[in-house]
C-alpha positions as CSV (number, residue, x, y, z in Angstrom):
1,X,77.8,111.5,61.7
2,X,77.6,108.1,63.4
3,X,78.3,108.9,67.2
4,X,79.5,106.0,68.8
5,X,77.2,104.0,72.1
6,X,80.9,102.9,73.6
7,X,84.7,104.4,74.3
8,X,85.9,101.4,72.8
9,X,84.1,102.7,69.3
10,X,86.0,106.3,69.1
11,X,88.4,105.9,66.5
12,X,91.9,106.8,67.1
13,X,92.8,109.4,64.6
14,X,89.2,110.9,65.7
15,X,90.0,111.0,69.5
16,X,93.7,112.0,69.3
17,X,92.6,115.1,67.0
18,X,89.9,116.1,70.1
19,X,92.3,115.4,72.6
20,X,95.1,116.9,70.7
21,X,92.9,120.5,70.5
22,X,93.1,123.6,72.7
23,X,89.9,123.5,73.5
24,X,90.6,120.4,75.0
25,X,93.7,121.6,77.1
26,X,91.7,124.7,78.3
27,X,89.0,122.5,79.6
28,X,91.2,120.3,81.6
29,X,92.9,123.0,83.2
30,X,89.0,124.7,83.9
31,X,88.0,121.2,85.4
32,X,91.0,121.3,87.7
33,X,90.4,124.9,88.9
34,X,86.5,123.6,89.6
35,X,87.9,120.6,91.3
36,X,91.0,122.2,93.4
37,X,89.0,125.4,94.2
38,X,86.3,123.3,96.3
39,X,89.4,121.0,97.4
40,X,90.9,124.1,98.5
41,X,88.7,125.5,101.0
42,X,88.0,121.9,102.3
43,X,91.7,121.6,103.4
44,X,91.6,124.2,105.2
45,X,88.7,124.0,107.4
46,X,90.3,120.8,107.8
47,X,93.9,121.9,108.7
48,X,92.7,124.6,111.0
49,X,90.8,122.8,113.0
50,X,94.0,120.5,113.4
51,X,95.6,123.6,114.0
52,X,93.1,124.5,116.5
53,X,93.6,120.8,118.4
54,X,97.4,121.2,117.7
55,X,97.7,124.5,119.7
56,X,94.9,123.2,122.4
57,X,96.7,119.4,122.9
58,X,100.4,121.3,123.4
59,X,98.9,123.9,126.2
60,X,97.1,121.1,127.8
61,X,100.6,118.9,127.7
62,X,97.9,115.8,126.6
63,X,101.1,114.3,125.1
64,X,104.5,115.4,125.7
65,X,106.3,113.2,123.3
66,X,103.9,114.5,120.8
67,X,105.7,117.1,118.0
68,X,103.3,119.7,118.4
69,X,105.7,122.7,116.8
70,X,106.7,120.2,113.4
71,X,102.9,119.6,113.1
72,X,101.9,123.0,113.9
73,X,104.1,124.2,111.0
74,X,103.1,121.8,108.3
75,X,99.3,122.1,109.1
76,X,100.1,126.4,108.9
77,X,102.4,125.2,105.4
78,X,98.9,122.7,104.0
79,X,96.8,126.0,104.9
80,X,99.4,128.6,102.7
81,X,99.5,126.1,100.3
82,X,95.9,126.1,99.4
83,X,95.4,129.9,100.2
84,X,98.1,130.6,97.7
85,X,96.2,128.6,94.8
86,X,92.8,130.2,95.4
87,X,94.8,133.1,95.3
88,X,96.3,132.1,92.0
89,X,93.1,131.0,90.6
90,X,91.3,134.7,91.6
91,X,93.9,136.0,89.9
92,X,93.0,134.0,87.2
93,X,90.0,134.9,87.1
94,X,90.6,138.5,86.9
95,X,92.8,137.7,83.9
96,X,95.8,138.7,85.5
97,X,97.7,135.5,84.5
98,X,97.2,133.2,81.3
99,X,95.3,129.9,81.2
100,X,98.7,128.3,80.2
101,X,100.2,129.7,83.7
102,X,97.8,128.3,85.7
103,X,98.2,125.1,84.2
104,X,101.5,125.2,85.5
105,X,100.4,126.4,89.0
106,X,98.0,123.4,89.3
107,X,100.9,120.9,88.7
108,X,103.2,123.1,91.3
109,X,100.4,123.1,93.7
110,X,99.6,119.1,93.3
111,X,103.3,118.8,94.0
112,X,103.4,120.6,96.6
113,X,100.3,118.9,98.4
114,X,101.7,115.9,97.5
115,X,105.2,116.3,99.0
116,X,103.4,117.0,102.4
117,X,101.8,114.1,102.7
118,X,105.4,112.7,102.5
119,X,106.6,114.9,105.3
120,X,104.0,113.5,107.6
121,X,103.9,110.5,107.0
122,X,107.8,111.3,108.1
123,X,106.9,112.9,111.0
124,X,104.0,110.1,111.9
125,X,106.9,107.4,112.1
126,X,108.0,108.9,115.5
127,X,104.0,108.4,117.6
128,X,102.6,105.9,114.8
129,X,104.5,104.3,112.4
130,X,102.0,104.5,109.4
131,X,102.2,106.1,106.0
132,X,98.3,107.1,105.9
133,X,99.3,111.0,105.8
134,X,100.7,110.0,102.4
135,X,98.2,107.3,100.6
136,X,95.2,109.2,101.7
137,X,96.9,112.6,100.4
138,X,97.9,111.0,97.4
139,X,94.6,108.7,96.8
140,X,92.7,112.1,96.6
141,X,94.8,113.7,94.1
142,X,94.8,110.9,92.4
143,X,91.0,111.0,91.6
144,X,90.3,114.7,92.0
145,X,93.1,116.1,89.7
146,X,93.0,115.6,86.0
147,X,96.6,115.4,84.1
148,X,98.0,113.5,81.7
149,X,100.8,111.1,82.7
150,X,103.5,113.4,81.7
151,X,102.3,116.1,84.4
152,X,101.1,113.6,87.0
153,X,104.3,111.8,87.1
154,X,106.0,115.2,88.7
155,X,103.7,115.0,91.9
156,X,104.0,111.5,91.8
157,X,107.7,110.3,91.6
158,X,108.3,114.1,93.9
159,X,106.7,112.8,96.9
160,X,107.6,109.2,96.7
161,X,110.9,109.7,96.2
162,X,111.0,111.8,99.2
163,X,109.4,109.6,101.4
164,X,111.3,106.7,100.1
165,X,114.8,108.7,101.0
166,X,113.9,109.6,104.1
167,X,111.9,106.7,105.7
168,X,115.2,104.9,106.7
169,X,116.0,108.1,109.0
170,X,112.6,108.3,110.8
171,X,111.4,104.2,110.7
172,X,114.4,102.7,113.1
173,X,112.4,99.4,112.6
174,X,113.5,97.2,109.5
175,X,111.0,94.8,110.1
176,X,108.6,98.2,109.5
177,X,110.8,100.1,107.1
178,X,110.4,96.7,104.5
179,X,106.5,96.6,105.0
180,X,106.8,100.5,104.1
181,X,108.6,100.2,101.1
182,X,106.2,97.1,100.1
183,X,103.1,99.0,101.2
184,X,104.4,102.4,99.4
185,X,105.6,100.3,95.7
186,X,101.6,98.5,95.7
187,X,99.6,101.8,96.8
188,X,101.7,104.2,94.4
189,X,101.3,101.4,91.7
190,X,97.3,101.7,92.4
191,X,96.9,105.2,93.0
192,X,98.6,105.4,89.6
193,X,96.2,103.1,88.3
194,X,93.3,105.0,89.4
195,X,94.4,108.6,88.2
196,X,94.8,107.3,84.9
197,X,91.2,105.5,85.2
198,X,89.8,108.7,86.0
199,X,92.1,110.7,83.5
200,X,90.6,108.2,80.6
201,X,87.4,108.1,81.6
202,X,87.2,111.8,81.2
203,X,89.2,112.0,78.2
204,X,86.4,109.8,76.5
205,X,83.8,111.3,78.1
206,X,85.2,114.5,76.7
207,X,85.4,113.0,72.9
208,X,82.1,111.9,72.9
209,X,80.6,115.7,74.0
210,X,82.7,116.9,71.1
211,X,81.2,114.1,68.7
212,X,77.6,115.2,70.1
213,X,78.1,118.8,69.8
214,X,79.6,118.1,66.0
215,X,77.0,116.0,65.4
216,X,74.1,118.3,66.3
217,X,75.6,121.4,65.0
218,X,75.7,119.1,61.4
219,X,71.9,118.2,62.3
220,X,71.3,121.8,62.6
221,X,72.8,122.8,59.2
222,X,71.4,120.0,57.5
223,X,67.4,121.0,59.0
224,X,68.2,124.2,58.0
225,X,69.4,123.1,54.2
226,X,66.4,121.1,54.5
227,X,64.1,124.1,55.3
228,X,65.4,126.5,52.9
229,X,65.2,123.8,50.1
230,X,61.3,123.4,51.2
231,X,60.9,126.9,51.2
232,X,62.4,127.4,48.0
233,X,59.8,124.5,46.7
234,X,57.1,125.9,48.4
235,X,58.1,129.2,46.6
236,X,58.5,128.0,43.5
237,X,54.9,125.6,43.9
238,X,53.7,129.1,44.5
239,X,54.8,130.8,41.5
240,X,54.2,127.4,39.3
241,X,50.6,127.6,40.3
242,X,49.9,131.1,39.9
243,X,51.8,130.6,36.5
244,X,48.9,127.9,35.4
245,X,46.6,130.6,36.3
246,X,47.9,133.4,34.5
247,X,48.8,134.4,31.0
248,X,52.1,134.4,30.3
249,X,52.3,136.9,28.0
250,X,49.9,139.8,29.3
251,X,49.5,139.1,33.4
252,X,46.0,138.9,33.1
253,X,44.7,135.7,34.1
254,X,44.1,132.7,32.5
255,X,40.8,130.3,31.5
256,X,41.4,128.0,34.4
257,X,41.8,130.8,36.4
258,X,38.5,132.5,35.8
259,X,36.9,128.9,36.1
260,X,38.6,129.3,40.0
261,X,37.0,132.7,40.2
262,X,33.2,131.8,39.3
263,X,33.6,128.9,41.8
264,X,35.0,131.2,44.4
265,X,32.2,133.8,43.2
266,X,29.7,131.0,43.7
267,X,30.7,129.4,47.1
268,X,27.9,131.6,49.0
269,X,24.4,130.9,49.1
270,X,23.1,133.8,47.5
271,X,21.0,132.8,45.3
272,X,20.4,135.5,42.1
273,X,23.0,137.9,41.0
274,X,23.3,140.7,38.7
275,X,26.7,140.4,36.2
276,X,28.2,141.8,33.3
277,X,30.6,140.6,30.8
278,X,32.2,142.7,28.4
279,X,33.6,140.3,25.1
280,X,36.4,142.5,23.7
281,X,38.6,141.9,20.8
282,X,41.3,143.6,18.9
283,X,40.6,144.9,15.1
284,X,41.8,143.5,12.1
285,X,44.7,142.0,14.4
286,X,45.6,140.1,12.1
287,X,46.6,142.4,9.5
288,X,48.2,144.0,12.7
289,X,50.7,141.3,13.1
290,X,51.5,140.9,9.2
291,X,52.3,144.4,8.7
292,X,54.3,144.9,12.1
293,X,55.3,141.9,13.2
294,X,54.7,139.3,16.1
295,X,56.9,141.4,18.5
296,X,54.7,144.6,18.0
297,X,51.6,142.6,17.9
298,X,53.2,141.2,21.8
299,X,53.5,145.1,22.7
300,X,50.1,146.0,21.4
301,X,48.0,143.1,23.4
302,X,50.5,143.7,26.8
303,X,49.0,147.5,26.2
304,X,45.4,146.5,25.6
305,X,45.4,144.2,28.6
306,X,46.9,146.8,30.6
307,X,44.0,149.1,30.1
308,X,41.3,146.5,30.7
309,X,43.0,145.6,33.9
310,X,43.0,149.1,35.2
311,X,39.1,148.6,35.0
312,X,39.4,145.9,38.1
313,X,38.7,148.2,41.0
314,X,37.6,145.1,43.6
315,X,37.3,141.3,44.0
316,X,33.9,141.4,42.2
317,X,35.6,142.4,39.1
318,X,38.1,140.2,36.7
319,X,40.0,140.8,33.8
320,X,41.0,137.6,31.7
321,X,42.9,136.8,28.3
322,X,40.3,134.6,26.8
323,X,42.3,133.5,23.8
324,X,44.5,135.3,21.1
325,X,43.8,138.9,20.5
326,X,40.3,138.6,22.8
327,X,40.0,139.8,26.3
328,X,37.3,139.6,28.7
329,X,35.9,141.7,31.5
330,X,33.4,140.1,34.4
331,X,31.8,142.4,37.0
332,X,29.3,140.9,39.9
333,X,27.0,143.3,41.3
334,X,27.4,145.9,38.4
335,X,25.0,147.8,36.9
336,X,24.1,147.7,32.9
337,X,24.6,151.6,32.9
338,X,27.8,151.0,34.7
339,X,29.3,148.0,32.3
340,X,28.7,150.3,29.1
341,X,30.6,153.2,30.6
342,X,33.3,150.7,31.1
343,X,33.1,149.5,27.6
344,X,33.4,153.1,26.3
345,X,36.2,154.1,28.3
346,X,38.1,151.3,27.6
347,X,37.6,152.0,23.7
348,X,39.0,155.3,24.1
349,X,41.7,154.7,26.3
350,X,43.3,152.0,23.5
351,X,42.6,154.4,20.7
352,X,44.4,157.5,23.1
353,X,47.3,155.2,23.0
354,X,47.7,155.7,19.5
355,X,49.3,152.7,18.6
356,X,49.7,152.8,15.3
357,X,48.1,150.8,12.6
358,X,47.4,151.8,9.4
359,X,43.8,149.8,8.7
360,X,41.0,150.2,7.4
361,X,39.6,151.7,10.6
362,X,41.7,154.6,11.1
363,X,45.5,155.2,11.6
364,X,45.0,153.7,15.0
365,X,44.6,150.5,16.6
366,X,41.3,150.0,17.8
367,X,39.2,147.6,20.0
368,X,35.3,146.2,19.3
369,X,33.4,145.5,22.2
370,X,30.3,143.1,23.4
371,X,28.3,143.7,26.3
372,X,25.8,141.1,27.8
373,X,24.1,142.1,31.8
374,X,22.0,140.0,33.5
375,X,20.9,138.0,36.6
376,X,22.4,134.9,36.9
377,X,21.9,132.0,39.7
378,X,25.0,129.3,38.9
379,X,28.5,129.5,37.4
380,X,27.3,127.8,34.4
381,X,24.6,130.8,33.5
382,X,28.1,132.9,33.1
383,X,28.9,130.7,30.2
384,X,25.7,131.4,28.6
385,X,26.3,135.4,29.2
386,X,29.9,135.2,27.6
387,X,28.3,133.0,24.7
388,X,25.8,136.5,24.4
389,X,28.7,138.6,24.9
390,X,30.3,136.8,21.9
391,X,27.3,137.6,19.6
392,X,27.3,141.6,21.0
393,X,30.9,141.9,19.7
394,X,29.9,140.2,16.4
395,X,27.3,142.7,15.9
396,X,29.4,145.4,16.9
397,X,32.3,144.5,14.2
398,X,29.4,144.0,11.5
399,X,28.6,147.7,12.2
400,X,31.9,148.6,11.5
401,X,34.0,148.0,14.6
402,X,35.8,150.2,17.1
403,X,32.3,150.4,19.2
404,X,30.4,148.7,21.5
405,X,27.5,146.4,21.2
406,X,24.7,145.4,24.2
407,X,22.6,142.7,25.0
408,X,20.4,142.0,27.9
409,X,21.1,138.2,29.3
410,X,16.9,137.5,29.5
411,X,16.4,139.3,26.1
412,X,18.7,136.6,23.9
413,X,16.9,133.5,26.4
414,X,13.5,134.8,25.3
415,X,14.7,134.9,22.1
């Protein structure tokens, strides 16, 4: 969202919708408590030190055509006046009236303050003949209180009305009472001005906030799309990869997976280690799959490579679907001993499983199985060791299969 650099930018329909809100008439009425509460407490320090001077100046007799009971009373009036509205507003603020309420307070209370800068500047006519009681009463609450014109126009045509009415019985002077009326039509016409400066200024300011907040709450859903669609990639780069490495069909991994694993292997400096690679393959698979189908023939090498992965016990150790109905098993730092155990476990754990099969062999299916151990110093020596793997399983299917055949890796390189 585009969030526009001047008030002149916010589009109509956009700022009368945000001025238009609730939000928008809660906050004013906040921002008018804020402003009238410090106002408040002001005005009366103010009024009763005027109070204090009042009473002093009247038992001295400083001036004795001085009103010191009218101006006693309306400072004491200005002082209930205020007390009343902080009263209002802690009452407020123990939510024992509505925000709605004290709206309506504020408006009586500007009226109110309003009104009594009329009445002095009544009173003032007698000593001093000036209206400044009124424009500096109304100046303030012109720039202090926030309303829309409808609601200003109460205080506003309230106090100048009354001032207008009853100069004529306080000013004597029509020379004076003229310059009055003059004076009170171009300050009420500017004070007017200036409330509804103030009034716009914040109603733009206010628009904008609510374009910023919009506008960083849409940011904030749009990094988070942005960080769920990346996490989604990344999770699906994940499982892509580990899909390249691994064999769709049985789990185990893949060629270009075991290629990984020997570099990995390989990455230390050690320079000689002892391996063994088993070469296994299925029997007479073929046959398998023409008597029972390529969906039992799926089953029957998910169930072989299930039992040669069991065989992985650690990192050393990898099981790997070479290609078709052959498997292949790769130990670091195992034994000879140890690798033809394997071998002959893992021929009698597919025959327990008793999958049928009906060959040649026996009723069952059965596995062959080529062993090659040795001591290797580079990745590429493990080639050489499956190559001799390859020619132990031959060996042990020209013998008959469903056994296991062993050659030593230095035994076929002397050869």
């Amino acid at each position: 969202m585009k969030i526009p650099l001047w008030k002149a930018d916010i589009q109509e329909d956009i700022r009368n919708k945000c001025l238009t809100s609730i939000q928008f008439k809660e906050d004013v009425i906040l921002q008018n408590v804020q402003r009238g509460k410090l106002l408040a407490l002001v005005v009366i320090c103010f009024e009763t030190i005027f109070v204090i001077i009042d009473l002093v100046s009247c038992l001295l007799h400083v001036n004795d055509a001085f009103a010191y009971a009218s101006y006693l009373i309306m400072y004491s009036l200005l002082i209930a006046f205020n007390l009343l509205y902080l009263f209002v507003i802690h009452r407020y603020e123990q939510d024992k009236i509505s925000l709605e309420a004290l709206g309506r307070y504020a408006v009586l209370y500007l009226t109110l303050v309003m009104t009594w800068g009329s009445v002095i500047s009544l009173l003032d006519q007698k000593m001093y003949g000036h209206l400044m009681s009124f424009m500096v009463n109304m100046i303030v609450c012109s720039i202090i209180y926030l309303f829309d014109a409808k609601r200003m126009s109460i205080p506003y045509l309230t106090s100048a009305l009354i001032l207008a009415i009853g100069l004529p019985f306080f000013q004597q002077s029509s020379n004076v009472l003229i310059g009055h009326y003059v004076n009170l039509l171009c300050f009420a016409g500017i004070s007017w001005t200036a409330s509804r400066i103030v009034y716009r200024n914040y109603c733009d300011n206010y628009v904008i906030k609510e374009l910023m907040k919009e506008s960083k709450v849409l940011l904030e859903q749009e990094t988070e799309k942005n960080r769920i669609i990346n996490q989604m990639l990344s999770i699906a780069n994940a499982q892509l990869r580990r899909l390249a490495l691994v064999d769709e069909l049985t789990g185990l991994s893949n060629r270009r997976s075991f290629r990984n694993y020997l570099e990995r292997m390989f990455e230390t400096g050690d320079s000689d280690r002892d391996v063994s690679v088993i070469m296994i393959d299925i029997d007479n698979f073929k046959q398998y799959n023409d008597t029972f189908g390529h969906k039992m023939g799926d089953q029957a090498l998910i169930s072989v490579a299930r039992q040669i992965n069991s065989m992985v016990e650690s990192n050393d150790q990898a099981a790997i679907r070479w290609g078709g109905e052959e498997f292949l098993y790769v130990a670091f730092h195992q034994s000879k001993e140890r690798s033809l155990e394997i071998a002959n476990v893992l021929r009698l754990n597919i025959l327990q499983l008793k999958i049928p099969a009906s060959s040649s062999i026996g009723p069952y299916l059965t596995i062959s199985l080529g062993v090659c151990s040795g001591t290797v110093t580079s990745a590429a020596m493990i080639n050489e060791m499956i190559t001799t793997a390859d020619r132990a399983l031959y060996q042990a299917k020209n013998n008959g299969r469903n056994r296991v055949a062993a050659f030593e890796f230095h035994e076929q390189l002397d050869g």
